[in-house]
C-alpha positions in Angstrom: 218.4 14.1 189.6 217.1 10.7 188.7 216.4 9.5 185.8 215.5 5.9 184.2 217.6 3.7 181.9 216.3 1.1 179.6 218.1 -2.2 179.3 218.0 -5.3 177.8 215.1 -7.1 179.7 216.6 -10.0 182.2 219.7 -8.2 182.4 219.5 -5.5 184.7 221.7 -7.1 187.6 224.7 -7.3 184.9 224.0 -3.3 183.6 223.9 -2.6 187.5 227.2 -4.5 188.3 228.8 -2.2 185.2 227.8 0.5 186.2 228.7 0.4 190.4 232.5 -0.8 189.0 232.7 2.0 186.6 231.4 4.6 189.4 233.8 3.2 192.1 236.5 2.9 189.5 236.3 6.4 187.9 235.1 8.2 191.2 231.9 9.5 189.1 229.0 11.7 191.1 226.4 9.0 190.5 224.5 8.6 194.7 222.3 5.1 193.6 221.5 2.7 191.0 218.5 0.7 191.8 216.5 -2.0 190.0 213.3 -3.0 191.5 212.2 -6.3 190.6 209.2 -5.7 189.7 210.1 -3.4 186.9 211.4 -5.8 183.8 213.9 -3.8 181.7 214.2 -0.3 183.6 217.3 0.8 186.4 217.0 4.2 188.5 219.8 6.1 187.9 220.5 9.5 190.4 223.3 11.7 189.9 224.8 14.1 188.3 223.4 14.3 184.3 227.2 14.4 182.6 228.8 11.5 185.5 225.5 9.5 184.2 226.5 9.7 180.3 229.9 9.1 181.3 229.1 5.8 183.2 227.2 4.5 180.6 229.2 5.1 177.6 229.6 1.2 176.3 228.1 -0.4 179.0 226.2 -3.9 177.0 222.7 -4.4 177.3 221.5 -0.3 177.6 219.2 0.9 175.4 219.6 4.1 176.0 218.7 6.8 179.2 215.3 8.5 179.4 216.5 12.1 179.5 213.4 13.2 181.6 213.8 13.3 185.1 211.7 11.2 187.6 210.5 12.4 191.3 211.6 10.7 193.5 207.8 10.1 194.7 207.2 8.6 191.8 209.3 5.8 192.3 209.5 5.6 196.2 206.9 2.7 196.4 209.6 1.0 194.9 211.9 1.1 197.1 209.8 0.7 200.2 210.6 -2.6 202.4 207.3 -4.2 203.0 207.9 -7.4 204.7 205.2 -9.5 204.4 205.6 -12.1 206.7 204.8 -15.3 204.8 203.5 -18.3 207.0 205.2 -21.4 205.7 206.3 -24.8 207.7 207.8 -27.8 206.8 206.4 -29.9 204.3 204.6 -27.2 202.4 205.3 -27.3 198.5 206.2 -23.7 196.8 207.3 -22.3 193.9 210.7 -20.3 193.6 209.5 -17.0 192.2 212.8 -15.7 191.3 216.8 -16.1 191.2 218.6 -19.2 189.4 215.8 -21.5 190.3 213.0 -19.3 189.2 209.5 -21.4 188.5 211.0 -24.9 189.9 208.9 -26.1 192.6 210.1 -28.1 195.7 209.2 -28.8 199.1 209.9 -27.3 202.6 212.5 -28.8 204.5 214.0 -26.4 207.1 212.5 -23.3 208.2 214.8 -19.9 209.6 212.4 -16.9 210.7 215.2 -14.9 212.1 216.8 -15.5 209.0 213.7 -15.6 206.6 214.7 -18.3 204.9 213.3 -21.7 203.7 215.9 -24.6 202.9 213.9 -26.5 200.3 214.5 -29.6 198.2 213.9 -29.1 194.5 211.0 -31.6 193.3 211.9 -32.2 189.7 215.6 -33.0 190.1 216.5 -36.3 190.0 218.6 -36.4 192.9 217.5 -34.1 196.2 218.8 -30.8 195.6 218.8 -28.4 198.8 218.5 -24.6 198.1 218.3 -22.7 200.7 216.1 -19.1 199.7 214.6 -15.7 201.1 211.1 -16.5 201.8 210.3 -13.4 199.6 211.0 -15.7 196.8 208.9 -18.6 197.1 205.0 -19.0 197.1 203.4 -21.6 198.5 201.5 -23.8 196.0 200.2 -26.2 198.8 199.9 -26.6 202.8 201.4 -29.4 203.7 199.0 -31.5 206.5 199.2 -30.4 209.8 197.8 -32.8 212.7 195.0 -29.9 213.4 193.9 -31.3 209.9 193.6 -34.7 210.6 
């Protein structure tokens, strides 16, 4: 069964990381724990209803385990990959959209496609910063000028 767990919004990566070294630690039947991003404040928990209460006894920032189980169509469109393929190039300016750099805005400087990542250079520091990031992360705030332009 799967059920949902409320947590402390903002801290759902450090409930996950709990839980996954409890499970492997105490050999519990819990199959996945999965936080899409999307959803602020709520983990997917599946597994077995008494390994689930176990896991989570003291574990910071819960706020406690919907007892009602969830389909697993309901929650399937969260968990589908659907890689957008996002045209960026050098130059253009974006905004970081999540991780440590969330909201900071910088420009492009080096482009991987195989990789799908953009190594960009943070606009507000005060000396150039480099951060390399999955393009599923940024959003382009402005096209940089390309010679068809001019």
């Amino acid at each position: 069964m799967i059920y949902t767990l409320r947590t402390t919004s903002g801290r759902e990566d450090i409930v996950m990381d709990m839980i996954n070294s409890r499970i492997n630690a105490e050999k519990l039947d819990v199959k996945a724990v999965i936080h899409p991003t999307e959803l602020k404040g709520y983990i997917f928990i599946e597994g077995n209803t008494a390994d689930i209460h176990k896991v989570l006894r003291g574990v910071m920032h819960t706020k406690g385990l919907i007892e009602k189980p969830v389909k697993i169509g309901d929650i399937e469109h969260f968990m589908e990959t659907n890689v957008a393929e996002i045209k960026v190039d050098m130059g253009d300016i974006v905004e970081i959209m999540g991780g440590p750099f969330k909201g900071e805005k910088g420009k492009i400087k080096r482009v991987d496609k195989t990789k799908n990542e953009v190594t960009i250079e943070l606009m507000e520091a005060s000396i150039p910063i480099p951060v390399t990031i999955a393009t599923e992360f940024i959003k382009v705030m402005k096209k940089a000028k390309s010679d068809a332009d001019g």
